[in-house]
C-alpha positions as CSV (number, residue, x, y, z in Angstrom):
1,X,0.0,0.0,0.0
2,X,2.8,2.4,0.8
3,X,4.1,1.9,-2.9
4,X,0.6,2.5,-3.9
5,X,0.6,5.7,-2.6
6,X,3.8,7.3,-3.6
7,X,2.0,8.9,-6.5
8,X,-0.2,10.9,-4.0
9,X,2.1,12.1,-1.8
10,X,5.1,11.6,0.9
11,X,4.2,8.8,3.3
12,X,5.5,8.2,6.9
13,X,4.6,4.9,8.6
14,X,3.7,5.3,12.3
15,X,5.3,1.6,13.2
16,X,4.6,0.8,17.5
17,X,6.1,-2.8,19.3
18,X,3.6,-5.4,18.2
19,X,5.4,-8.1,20.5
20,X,3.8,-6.2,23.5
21,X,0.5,-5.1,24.4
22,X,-0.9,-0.9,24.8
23,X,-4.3,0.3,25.2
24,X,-5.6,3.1,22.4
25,X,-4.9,5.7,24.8
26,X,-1.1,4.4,25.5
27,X,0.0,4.3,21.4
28,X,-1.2,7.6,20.9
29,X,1.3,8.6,23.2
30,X,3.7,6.7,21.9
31,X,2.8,8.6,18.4
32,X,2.8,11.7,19.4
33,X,6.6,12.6,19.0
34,X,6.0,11.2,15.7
35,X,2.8,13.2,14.6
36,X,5.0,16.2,16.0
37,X,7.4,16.0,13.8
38,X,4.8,17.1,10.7
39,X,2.5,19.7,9.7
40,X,-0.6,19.3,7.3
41,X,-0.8,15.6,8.6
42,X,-3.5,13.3,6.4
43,X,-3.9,9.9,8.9
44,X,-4.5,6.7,7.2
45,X,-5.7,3.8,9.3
46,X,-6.4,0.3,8.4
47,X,-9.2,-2.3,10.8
48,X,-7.5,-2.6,14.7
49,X,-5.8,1.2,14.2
50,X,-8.9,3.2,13.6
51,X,-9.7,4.0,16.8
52,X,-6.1,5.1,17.0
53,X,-6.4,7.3,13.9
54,X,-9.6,8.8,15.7
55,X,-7.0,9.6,18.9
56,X,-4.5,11.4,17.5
57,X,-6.6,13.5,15.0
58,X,-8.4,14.4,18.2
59,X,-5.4,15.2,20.3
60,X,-3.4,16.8,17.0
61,X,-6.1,19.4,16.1
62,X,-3.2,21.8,14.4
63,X,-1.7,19.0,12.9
64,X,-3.9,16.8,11.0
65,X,-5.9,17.7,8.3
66,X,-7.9,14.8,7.4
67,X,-8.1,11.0,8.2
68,X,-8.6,8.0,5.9
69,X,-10.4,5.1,7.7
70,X,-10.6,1.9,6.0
71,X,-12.5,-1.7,6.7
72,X,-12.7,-0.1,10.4
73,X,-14.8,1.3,12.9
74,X,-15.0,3.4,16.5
75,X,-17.1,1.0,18.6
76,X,-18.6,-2.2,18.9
77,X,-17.3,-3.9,15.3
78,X,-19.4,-6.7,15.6
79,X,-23.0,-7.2,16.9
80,X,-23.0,-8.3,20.9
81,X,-19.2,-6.9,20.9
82,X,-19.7,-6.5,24.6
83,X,-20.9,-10.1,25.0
84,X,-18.2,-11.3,22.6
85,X,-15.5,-9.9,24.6
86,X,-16.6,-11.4,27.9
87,X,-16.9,-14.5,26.1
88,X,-13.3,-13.9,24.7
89,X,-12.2,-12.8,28.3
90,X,-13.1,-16.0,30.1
91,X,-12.1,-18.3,26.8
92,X,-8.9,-20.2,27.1
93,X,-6.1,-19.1,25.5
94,X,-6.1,-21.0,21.6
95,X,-5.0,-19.9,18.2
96,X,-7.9,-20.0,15.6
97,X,-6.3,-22.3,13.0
98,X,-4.4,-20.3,10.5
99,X,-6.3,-21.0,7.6
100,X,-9.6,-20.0,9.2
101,X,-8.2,-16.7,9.7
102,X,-6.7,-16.6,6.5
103,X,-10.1,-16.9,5.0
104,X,-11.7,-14.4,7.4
105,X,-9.3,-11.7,6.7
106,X,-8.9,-12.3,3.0
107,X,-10.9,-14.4,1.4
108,X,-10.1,-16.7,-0.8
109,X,-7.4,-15.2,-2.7
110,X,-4.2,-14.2,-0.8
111,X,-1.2,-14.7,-3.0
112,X,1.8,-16.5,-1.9
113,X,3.8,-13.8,-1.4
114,X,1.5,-12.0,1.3
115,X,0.2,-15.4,2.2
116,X,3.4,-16.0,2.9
117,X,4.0,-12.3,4.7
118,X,1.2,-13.4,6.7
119,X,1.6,-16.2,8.1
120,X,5.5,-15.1,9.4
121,X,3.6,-12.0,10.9
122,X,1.2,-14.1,12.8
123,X,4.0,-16.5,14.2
124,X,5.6,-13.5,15.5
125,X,2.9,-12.6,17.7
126,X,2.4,-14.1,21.1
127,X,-1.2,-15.4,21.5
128,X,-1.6,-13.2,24.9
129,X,-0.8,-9.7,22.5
130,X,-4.2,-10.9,19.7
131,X,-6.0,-11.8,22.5
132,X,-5.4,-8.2,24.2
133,X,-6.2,-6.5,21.1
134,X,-8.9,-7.8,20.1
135,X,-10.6,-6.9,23.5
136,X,-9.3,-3.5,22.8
137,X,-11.2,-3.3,19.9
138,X,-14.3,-5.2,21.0
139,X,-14.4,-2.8,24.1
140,X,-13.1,0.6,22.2
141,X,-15.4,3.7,21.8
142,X,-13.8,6.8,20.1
143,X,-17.3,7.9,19.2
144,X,-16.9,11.4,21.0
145,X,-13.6,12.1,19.5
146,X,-14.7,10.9,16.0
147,X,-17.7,13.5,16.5
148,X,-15.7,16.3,17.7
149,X,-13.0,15.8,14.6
150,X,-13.7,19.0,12.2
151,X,-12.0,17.8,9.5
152,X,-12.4,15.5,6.3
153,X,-13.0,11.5,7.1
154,X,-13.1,9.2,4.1
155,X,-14.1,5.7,5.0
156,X,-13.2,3.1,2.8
157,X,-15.4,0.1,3.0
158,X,-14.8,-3.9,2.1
159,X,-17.3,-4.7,-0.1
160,X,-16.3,-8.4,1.1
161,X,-15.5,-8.1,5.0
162,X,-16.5,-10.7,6.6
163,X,-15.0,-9.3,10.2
164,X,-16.2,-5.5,10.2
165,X,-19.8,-5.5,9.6
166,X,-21.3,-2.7,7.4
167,X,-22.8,-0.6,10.2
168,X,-19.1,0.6,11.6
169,X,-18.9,2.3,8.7
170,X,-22.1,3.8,8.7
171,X,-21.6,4.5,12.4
172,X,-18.5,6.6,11.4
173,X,-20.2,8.4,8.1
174,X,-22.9,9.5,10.7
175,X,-20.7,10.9,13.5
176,X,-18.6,12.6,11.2
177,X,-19.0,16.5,10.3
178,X,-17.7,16.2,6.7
179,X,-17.5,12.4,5.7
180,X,-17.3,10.6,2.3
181,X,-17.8,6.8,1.7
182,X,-16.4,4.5,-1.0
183,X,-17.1,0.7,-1.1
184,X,-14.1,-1.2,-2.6
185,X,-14.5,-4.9,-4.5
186,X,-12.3,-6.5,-2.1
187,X,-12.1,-8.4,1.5
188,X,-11.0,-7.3,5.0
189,X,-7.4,-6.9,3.8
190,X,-8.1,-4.4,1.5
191,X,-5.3,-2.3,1.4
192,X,-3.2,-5.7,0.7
193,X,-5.7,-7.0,-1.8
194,X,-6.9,-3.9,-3.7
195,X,-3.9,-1.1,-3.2
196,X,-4.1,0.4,-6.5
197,X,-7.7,1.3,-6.1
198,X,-7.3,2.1,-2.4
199,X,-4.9,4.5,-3.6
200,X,-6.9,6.2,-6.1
201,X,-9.9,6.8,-4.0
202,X,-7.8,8.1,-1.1
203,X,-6.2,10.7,-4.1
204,X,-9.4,11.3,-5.4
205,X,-10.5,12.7,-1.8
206,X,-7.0,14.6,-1.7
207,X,-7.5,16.4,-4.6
208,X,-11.3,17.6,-3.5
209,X,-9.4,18.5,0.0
210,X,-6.9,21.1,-2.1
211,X,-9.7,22.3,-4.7
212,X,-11.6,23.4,-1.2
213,X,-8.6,24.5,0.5
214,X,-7.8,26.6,-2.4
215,X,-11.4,27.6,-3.4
């Protein structure tokens, strides 16, 4: 996706320690020096960081002048979140088998390379750190944040997604002040499985941000 993107502008990743486990609150502090370090800041964030995106826009008022959300959400993801991470809480501590998740994240279709990409990333990752997240973003609400934001949200949504359920989206296109939504052919990963026309819809919305910046 980065590659994808070098057409529309310079792009910084904002990398955190996955091999240990902080609440929404605790990375955007650990972001902060980084968002610091910019002016005229566009976020992009991708499923488990939305919330986060949310966070820092909210605590970087100066700094960031738009935020791309995409196959993500600000509360409850699934329906009966609430019950599923009690559930999750008291569960014992099992990885889902890799090809299940596989198929819930991208569908059918992963080529080997990513598949590949994937599957070392997931090794990587002690089973305590998913667990933690995904009660994170079972139990997250950025709502007021999200609806304090005055700037430009573009949603992108996974036609496909068979983890985040269409009414995230919708929850975010009604919080938001001045939101647009796109719907992309493509599964949960969709920045890994449709970049190209990730990328264009996210430079699409960047050139209607400068037409009204300059209008």
């Amino acid at each position: 996706m980065v590659a994808a993107l070098a057409d529309v502008g310079d792009v910084d990743v904002l990398a955190y320690d996955s091999t240990h486990f902080e609440s929404y609150a605790a990375l955007a502090d650990t972001l902060r020096p980084v968002i610091e370090r910019h002016e005229d800041v566009v976020l992009v964030a991708e499923s488990f960081a939305g919330p986060l995106g949310v966070l820092l826009a909210h605590r970087h008022p100066r700094r960031v002048r738009g935020l791309v959300m995409a196959a993500s959400f600000v509360r409850a993801p699934l329906p009966f979140s609430r019950i599923g991470a009690t559930l999750l809480q008291g569960m014992p501590a099992v990885a889902p088998p890799l090809f299940a998740l596989e198929r819930l994240l991208a569908g059918s279709g992963l080529p080997a390379p990513l598949r590949a990409e994937f599957e070392a990333i997931i090794a990587t990752l002690p089973l305590a750190i998913l667990r933690q997240r995904a009660l994170a973003a079972l139990r997250v609400d950025v709502t007021t944040e999200l609806a304090a934001l005055d700037i430009p949200v573009l949603y992108l949504q996974a036609r496909h997604d068979r983890l985040i359920w269409p009414k995230a989206g919708r929850d975010v296109i009604r919080l938001s002040r001045n939101a647009r939504h796109a719907v992309i052919d493509a599964p949960h990963f969709l920045f890994q499985m449709a970049p190209l026309r990730a990328a264009a819809e996210i430079g699409r919305w960047l050139d209607g941000l400068s037409g009204d910046t300059h209008g």
